[in-house]
C-alpha positions as CSV (number, residue, x, y, z in Angstrom):
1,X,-30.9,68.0,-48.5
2,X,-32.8,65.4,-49.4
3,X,-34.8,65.5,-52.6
4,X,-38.0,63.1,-52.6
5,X,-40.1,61.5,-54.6
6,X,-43.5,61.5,-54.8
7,X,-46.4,60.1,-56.8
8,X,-50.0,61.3,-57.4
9,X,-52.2,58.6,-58.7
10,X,-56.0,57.8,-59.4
11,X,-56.3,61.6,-60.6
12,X,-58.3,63.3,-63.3
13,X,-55.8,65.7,-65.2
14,X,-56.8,69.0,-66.6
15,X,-54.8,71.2,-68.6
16,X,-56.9,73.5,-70.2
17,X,-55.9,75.3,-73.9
18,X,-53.4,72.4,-74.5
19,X,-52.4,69.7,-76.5
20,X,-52.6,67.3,-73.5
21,X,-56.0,68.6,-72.2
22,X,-57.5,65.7,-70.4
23,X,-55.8,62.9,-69.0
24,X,-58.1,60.3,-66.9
25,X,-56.5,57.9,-64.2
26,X,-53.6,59.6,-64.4
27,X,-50.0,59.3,-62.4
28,X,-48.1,62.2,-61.5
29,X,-44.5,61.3,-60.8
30,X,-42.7,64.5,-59.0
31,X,-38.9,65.1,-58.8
32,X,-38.7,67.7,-56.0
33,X,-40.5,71.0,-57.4
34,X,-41.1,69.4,-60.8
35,X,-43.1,67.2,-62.2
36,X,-41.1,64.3,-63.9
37,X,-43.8,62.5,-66.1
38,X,-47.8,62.3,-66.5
39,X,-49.2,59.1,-67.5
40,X,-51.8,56.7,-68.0
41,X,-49.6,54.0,-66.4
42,X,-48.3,53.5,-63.4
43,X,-44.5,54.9,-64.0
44,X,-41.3,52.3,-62.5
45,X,-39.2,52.8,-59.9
46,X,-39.3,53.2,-55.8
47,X,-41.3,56.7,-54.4
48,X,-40.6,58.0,-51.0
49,X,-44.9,58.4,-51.1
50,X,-47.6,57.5,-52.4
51,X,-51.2,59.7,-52.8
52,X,-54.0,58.5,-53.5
53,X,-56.2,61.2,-55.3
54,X,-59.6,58.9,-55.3
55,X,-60.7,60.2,-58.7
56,X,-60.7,63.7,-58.0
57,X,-59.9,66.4,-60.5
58,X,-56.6,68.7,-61.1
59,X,-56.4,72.1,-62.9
60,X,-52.3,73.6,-63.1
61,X,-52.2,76.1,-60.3
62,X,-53.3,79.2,-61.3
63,X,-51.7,82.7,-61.9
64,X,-52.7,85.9,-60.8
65,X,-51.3,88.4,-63.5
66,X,-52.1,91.4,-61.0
67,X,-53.1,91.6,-57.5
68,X,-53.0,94.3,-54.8
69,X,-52.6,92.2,-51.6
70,X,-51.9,95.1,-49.5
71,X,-56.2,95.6,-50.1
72,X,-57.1,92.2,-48.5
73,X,-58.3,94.0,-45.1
74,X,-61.2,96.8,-47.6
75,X,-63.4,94.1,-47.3
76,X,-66.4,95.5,-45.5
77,X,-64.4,98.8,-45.1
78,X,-66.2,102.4,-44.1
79,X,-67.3,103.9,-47.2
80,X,-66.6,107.6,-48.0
81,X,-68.9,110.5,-46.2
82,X,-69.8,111.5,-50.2
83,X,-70.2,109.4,-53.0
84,X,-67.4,109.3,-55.3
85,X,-68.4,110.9,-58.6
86,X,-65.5,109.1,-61.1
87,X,-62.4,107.6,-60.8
88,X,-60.2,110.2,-59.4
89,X,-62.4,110.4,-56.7
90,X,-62.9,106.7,-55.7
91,X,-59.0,106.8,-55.6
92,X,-58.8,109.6,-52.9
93,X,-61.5,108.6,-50.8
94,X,-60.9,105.2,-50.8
95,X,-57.9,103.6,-52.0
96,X,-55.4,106.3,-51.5
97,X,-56.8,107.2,-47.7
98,X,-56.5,103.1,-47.2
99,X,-52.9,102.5,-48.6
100,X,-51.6,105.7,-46.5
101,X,-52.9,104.6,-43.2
102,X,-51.2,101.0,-43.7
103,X,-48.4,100.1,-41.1
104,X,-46.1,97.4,-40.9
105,X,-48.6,95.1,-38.6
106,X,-51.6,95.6,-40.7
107,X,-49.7,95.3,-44.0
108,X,-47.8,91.6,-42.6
109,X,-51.8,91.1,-41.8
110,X,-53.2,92.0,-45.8
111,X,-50.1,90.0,-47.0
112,X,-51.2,86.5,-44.8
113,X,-54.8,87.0,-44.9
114,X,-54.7,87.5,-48.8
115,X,-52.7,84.9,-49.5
116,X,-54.7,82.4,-47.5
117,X,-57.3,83.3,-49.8
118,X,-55.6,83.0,-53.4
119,X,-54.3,79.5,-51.9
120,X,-57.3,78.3,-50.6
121,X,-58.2,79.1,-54.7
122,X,-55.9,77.6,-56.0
123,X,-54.2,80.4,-56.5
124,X,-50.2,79.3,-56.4
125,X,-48.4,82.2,-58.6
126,X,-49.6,85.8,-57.9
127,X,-48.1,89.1,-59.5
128,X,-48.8,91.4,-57.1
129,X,-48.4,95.7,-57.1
130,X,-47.9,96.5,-53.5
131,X,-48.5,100.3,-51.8
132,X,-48.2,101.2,-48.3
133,X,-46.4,104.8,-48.1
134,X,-46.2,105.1,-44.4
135,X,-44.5,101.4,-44.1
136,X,-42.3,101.4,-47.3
137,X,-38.3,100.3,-46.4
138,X,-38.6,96.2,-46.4
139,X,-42.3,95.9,-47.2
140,X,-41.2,93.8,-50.2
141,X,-38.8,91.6,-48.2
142,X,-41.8,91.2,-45.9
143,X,-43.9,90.0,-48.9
144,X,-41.5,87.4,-50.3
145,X,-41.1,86.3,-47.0
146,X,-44.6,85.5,-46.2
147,X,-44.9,84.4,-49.3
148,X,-42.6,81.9,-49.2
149,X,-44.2,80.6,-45.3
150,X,-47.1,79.7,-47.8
151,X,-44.6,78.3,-50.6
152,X,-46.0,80.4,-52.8
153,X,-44.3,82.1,-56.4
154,X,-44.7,86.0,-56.0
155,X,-43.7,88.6,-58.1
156,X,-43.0,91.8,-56.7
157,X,-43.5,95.6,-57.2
158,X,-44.1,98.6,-54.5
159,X,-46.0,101.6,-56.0
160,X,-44.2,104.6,-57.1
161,X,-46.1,108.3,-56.9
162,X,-45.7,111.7,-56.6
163,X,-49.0,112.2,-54.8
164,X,-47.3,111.5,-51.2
165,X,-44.4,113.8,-51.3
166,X,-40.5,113.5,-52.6
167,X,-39.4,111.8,-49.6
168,X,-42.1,108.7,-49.8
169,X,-41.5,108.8,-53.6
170,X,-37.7,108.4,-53.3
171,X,-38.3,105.8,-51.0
172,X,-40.6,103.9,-52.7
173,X,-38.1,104.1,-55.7
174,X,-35.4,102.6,-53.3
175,X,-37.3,99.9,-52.4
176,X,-37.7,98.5,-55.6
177,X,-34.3,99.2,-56.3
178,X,-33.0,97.1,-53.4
179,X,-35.2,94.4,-54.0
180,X,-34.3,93.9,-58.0
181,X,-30.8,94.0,-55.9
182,X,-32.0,91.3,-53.5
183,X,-34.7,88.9,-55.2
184,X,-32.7,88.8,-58.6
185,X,-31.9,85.2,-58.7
186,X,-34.5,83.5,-56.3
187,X,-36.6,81.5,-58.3
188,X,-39.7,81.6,-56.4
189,X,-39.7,85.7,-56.4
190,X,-39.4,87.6,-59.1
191,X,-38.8,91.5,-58.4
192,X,-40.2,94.2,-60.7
193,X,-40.3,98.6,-61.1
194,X,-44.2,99.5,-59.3
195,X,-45.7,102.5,-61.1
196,X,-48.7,104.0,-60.4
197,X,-50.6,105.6,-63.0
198,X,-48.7,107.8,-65.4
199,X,-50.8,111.2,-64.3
200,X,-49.6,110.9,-60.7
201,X,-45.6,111.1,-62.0
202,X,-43.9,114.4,-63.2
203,X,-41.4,114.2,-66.0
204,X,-38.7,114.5,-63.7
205,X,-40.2,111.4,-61.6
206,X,-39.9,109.5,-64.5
207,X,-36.3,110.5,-65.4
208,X,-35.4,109.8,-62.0
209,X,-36.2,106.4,-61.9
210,X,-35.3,105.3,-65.2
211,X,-31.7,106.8,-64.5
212,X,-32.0,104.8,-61.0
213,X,-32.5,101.5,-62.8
214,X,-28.3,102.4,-64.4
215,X,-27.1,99.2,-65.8
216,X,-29.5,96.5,-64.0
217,X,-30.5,93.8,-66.9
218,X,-33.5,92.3,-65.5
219,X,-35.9,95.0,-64.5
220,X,-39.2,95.7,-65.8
221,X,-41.9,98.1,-65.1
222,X,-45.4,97.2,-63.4
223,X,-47.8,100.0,-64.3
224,X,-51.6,101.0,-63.9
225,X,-52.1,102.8,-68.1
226,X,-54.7,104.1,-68.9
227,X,-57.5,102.7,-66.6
228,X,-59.4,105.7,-66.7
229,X,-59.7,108.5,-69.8
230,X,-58.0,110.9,-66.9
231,X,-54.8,108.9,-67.5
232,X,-55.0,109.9,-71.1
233,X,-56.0,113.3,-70.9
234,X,-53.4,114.1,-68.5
235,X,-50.7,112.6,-71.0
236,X,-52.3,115.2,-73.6
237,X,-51.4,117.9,-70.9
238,X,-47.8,117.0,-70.4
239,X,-47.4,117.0,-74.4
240,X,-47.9,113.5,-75.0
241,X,-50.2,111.8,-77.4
242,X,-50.4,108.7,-75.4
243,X,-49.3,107.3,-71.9
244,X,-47.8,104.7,-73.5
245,X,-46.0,106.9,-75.7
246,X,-45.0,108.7,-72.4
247,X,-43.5,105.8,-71.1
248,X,-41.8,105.1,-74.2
249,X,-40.6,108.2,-74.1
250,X,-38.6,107.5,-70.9
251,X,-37.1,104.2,-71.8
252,X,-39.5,102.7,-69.3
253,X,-40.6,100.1,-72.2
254,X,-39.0,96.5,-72.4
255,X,-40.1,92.8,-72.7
256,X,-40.1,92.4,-68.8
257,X,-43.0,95.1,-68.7
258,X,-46.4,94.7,-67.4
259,X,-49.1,97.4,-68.7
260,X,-52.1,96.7,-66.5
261,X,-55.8,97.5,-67.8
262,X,-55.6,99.8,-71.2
263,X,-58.8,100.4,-71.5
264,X,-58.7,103.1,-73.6
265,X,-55.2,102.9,-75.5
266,X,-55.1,103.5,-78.9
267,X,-54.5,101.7,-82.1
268,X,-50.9,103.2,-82.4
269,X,-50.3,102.5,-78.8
270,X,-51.0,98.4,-79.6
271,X,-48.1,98.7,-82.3
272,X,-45.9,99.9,-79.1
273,X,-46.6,97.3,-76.7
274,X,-46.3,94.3,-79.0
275,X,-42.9,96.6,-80.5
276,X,-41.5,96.2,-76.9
277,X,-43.1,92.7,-76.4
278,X,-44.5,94.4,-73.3
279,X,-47.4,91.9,-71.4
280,X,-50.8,93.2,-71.4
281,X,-53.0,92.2,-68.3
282,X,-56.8,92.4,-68.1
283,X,-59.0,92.9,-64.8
284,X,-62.6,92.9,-66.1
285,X,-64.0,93.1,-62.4
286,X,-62.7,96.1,-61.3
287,X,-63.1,97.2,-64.1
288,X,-66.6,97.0,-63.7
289,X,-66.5,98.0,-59.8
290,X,-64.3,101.0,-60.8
291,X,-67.2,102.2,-64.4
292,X,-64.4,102.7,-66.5
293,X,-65.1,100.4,-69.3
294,X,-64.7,97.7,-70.9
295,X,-61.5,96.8,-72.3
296,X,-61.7,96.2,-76.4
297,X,-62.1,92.9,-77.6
298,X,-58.9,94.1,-80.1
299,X,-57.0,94.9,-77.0
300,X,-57.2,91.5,-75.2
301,X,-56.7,89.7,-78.2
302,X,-54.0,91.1,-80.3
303,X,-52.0,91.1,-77.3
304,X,-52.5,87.9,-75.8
305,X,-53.8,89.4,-72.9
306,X,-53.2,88.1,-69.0
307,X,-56.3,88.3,-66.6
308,X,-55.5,89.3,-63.5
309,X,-57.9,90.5,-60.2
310,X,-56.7,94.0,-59.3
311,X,-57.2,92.9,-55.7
312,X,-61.0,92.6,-56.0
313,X,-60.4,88.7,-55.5
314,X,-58.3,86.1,-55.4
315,X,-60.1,83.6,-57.3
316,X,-58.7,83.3,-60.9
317,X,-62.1,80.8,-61.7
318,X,-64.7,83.3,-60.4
319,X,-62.9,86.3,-61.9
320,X,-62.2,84.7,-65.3
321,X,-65.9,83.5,-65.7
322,X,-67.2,87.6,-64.4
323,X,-65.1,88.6,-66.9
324,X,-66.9,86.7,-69.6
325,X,-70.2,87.7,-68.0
326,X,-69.8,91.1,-68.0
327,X,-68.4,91.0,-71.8
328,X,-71.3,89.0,-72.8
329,X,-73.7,91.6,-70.8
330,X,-72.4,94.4,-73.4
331,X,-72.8,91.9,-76.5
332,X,-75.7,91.9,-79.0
333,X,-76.4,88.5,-79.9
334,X,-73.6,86.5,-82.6
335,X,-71.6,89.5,-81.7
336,X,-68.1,87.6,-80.9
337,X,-66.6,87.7,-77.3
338,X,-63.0,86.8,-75.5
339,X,-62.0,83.3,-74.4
340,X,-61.6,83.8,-70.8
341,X,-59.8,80.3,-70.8
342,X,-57.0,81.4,-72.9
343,X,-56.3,84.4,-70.8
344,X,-56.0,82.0,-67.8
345,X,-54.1,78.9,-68.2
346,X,-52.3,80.1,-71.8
347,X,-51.3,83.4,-71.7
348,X,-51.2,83.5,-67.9
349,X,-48.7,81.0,-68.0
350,X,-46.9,82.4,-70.6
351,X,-46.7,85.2,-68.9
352,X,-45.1,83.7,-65.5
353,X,-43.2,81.7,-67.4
354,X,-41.4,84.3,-68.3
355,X,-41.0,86.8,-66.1
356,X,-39.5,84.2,-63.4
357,X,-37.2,82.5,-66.0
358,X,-36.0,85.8,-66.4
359,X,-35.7,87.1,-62.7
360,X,-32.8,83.6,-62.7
361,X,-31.4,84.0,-65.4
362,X,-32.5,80.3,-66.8
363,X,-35.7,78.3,-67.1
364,X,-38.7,78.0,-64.8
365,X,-42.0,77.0,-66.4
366,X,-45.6,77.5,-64.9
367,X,-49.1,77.1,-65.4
368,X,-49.3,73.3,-67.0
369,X,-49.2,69.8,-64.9
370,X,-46.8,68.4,-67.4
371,X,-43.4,66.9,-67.7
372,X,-40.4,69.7,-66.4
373,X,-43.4,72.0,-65.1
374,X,-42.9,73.2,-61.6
375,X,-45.6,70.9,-59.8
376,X,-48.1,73.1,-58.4
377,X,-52.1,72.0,-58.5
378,X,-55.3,72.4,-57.6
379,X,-57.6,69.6,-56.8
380,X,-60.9,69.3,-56.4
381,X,-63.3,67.2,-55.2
382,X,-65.9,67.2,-58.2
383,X,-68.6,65.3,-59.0
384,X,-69.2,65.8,-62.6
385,X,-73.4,65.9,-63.8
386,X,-72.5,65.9,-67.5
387,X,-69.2,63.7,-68.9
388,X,-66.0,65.1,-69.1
389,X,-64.1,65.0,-72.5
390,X,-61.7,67.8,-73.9
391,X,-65.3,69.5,-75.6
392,X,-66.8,69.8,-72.5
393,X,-63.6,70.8,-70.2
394,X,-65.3,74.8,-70.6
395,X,-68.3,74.1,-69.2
396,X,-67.1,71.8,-66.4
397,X,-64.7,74.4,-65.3
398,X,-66.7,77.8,-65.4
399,X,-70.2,76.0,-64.9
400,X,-69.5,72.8,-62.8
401,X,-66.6,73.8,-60.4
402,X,-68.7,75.7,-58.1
403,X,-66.5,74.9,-54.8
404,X,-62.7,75.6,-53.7
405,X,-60.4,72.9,-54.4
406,X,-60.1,70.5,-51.5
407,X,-56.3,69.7,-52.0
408,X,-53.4,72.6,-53.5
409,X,-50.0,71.4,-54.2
410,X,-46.8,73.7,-55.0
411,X,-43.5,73.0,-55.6
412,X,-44.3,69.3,-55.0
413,X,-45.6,69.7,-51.5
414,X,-49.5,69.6,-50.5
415,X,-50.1,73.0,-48.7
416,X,-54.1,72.0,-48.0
417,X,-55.3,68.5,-47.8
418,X,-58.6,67.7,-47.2
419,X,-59.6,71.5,-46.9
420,X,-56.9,72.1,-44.2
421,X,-54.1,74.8,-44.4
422,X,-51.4,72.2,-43.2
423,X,-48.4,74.6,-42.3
424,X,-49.9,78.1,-41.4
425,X,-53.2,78.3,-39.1
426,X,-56.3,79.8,-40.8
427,X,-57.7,80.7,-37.4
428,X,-55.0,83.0,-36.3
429,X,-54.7,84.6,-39.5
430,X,-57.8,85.8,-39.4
431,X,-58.5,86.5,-36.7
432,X,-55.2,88.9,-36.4
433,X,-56.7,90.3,-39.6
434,X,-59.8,91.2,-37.9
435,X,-58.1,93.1,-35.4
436,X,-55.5,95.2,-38.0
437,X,-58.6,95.6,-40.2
438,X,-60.5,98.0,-36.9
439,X,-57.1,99.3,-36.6
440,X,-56.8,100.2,-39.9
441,X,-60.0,101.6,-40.2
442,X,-60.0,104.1,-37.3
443,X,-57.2,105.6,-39.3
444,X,-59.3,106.9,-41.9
445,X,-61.2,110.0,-40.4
């Protein structure tokens, strides 16, 4: 196969939280997937094409620490005949009656219509924590396939749980099992261990599947801890002083891990993530949605927290800038906050970086449009009221980019240009999604 060539010029480059954070008229020479050099000269040499970016703007394509695709068709959804009175409760009248009445059709539908949406974001790498117990045997396949129709990086996981019975939670455990067998050294998929929350696995559940994962090297765990105070007091129960510690406990603990929320994790359990080098991820708008708290400014910052949606969203700008509203909300005045920035183009990429370096066995690097980075953008057609420099590239970004970028790039290939989807069609998409959504729905009574 032939690899090309390609040059990006007259562009506006933005790498927030680096040392290269602004380069104006810039070239992008790309080598396949990768970028080969950024500069403020036209680079030599011949290039099978040549863009033309007309002085529009590029942020690195973002990363979605932790989505739930499989919720793409809740939006507008029948709410429950009573009110959910705390968490437990919004998870079995809502989440766990959607996930259960998922099928293969409307699943493949929540997997395209989602991912339409974090691409049309800018959205290029997503981590996502998949559930759908009554379509589990090649639901993952199904989700790096699609993702890979939209050339897009996805990390996967399908949600493990006692709460459906032994034969759906030995299935679910396969599933992961074969694809850590399968997606092991693909580059663009990166295959991970889907927990649910700690109180809806026995003791024996977790002993099963730690002795399932036998002498694979590259697995690590992707697990809901302590998102709710139930999580914790249930721990308690089971003789534990902390999820975490529960985990531990179990050998389910490594640097491959994600722990996803920790709202209310102790100091001690801190010293165990960052002992494991576990990643931390943060989802400040379900958070909210859910009124379970805020995570601690300590938590998000000791351990170089991710930011990820939860499946509220799929746009990393909108979710990293409610995030910092919703902190700043709970803030007396001089009171210090979190830079919502950091958490999505540094430790985001950090993250990615290595969790699909890992899944190959070498070196894959994301979240930055520089030299050896895999070339994925998002460009956007914006008019700037105020001049950009490298102390203004905050308030341009959460206060200025109010619109979806009008081009998105990954692995050196434009996927929209102009606004359009160029390989998939929008239209059919959505408009199968509309039909799986009533499907779905009628399930639910």
């Amino acid at each position: 196969m032939c690899v090309k060539k390609i040059l990006l010029k007259n562009l506006h480059i933005i790498n927030p939280c680096s040392d290269h954070a602004l380069v104006e008229n810039a070239y992008v020479a790309i080598y396949g997937d990768t970028i080969e050099s950024v500069s403020s000269g036209e680079p030599a040499g011949e290039f099978d094409a040549v863009h033309d970016l007309c002085g529009k703007i590029a942020l690195p394509g973002m990363i979605n620490a932790h989505h739930h695709l499989y919720s793409a068709l809740a939006v507008g959804m029948p709410l429950p005949k009573n009110n959910p009175r705390n968490f437990n409760e919004i998870l079995e009248q809502v989440w766990w009656k959607m996930d259960l009445a998922l099928d293969r059709e409307s699943t493949q539908a929540c997997f395209e219509a989602g991912l339409v949406e974090s691409l049309k974001a800018g959205t290029t790498t997503i981590i996502d924590h998949h559930c759908s117990p009554s379509y589990i045997e090649g639901s993952l396949s199904l989700l790096a396939e699609t993702s890979e129709n939209f050339g897009l990086n996805i990390s996967t996981a399908f949600e493990i749980s006692d709460r459906n019975g032994q034969e759906k939670f030995e299935a679910s455990l396969q599933e992961n099992i074969d694809a850590l067998s399968k997606f092991s050294g693909n580059q663009h998929v990166h295959p991970m261990l889907g927990l649910h929350a700690s109180f809806t696995l026995s003791d024996l559940s977790l002993r099963k599947i730690r002795d399932s994962l036998g002498k694979l090297k590259s697995w690590g765990i992707h697990s809901h801890v302590s998102e709710d105070k139930a999580d914790e007091t249930d721990a308690l129960k089971k003789g534990f002083n902390s999820v975490l510690e529960r985990l531990e406990e179990f050998d389910l603990l490594n640097e491959n891990g994600l722990i996803i929320h920790g709202l209310h994790i102790k100091d001690s359990d801190l010293e165990l993530i960052q002992k494991h080098d576990s990643k931390f991820v943060h989802n400040p708008s379900s958070n909210a949605n859910n009124r379970v708290g805020i995570t601690p400014n300590q938590n998000l910052l000791k351990l170089k927290s991710g930011l990820g949606t939860d499946g509220m969203q799929s746009n990393m700008l909108r979710e990293a800038k409610e995030g910092m509203l919703i902190r700043s909300s709970h803030l007396e005045g001089g009171k210090d906050s979190v830079d919502y920035m950091e958490l999505l183009f540094k430790n985001n990429a950090e993250i990615a970086s290595n969790l699909f370096s890992g899944s190959i066995g070498g070196s894959i690097k994301l979240g930055y449009i520089l030299p050896e980075y895999q070339a994925d953008l998002a460009i956007f057609d914006y008019l700037p009221r105020t001049p950009i420099s490298e102390s203004t590239i905050f308030g341009n970004i959460f206060f200025g980019l109010n619109s979806l970028p009008s081009d998105v790039m990954t692995r050196g290939e434009f996927r929209i240009r102009d606004y359009q989807l160029l390989e998939v069609s929008e239209e059919e998409i959505k408009a199968n999604a509309i039909e799986q959504s009533k499907n779905l729905w009628s399930k639910f009574n």
